[in-house]
C-alpha positions as CSV (number, residue, x, y, z in Angstrom):
1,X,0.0,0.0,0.0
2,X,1.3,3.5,-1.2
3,X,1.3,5.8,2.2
4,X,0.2,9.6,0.9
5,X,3.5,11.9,0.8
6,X,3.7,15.1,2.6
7,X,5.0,17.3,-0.2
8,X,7.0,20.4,0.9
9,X,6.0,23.8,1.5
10,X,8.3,25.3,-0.8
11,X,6.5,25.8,-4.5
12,X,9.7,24.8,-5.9
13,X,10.8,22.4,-3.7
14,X,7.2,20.6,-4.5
15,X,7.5,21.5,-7.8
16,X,10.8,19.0,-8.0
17,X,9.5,16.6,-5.6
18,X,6.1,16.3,-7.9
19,X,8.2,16.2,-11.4
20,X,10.3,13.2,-9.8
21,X,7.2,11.3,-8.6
22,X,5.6,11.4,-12.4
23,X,9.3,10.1,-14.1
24,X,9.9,7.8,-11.3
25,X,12.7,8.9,-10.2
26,X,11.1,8.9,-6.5
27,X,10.8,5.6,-5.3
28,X,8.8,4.2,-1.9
29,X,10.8,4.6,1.2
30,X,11.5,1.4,3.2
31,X,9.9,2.3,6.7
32,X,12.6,2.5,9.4
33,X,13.2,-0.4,12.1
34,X,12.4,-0.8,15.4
35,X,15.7,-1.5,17.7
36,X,14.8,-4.2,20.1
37,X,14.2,-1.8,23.2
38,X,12.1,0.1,21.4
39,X,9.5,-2.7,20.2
40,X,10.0,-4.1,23.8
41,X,9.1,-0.7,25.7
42,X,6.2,-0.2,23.1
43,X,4.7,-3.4,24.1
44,X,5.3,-2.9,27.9
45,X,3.1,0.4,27.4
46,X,0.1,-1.0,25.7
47,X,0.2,-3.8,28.3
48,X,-0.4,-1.1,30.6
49,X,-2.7,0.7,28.7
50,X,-5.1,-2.0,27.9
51,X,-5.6,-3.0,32.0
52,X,-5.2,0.0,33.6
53,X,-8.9,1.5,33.6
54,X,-9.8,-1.4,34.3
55,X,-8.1,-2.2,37.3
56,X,-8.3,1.5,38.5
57,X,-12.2,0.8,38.3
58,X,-12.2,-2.6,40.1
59,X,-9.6,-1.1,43.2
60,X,-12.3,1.5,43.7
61,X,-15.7,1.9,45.0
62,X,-19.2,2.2,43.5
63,X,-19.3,5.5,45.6
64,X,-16.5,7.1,44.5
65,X,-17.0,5.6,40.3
66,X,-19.9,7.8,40.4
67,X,-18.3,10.7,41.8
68,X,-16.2,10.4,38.9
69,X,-18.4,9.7,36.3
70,X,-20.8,12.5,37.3
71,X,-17.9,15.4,37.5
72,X,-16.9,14.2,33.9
73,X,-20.2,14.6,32.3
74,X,-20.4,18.5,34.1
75,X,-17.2,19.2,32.6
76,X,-18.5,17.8,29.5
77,X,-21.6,19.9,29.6
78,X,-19.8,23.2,31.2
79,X,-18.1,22.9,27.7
80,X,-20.9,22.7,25.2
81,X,-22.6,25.8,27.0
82,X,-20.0,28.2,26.8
């Protein structure tokens, strides 16, 4: 699949860029690779982000869920009416 390019500002610049995509001079870009501490970190954070609400929610108590919930949806509303 062809990711969309983010042509330059520059009208000349884009104009070059543009004239080397229609001869084919410009070719796809091999995306760059992960080092291994990398990938490892970046699964080690969406470990965390997939159970953490949940286990906030299940450590607390109905009482305080609902005081929660409820000062959310004013903020959400104190939005919209202004």
């Amino acid at each position: 699949m062809i990711k969309p390019r983010k042509l330059p500002a520059d009208t000349n610049q884009r104009a070059h860029q543009v004239a080397k995509l229609l001869i084919g001079e410009l070719t796809e870009e091999p995306e760059p690779q992960r080092s291994a501490v990398s990938a490892y970190l970046a699964e080690i954070g969406r470990k965390g982000g997939l159970k953490g609400g949940k286990a906030r929610a299940a450590n607390m108590s109905a009482r305080k869920r609902k005081e929660i919930a409820l000062k959310a949806a004013r903020s959400r509303w104190k939005a919209r009416r202004s």
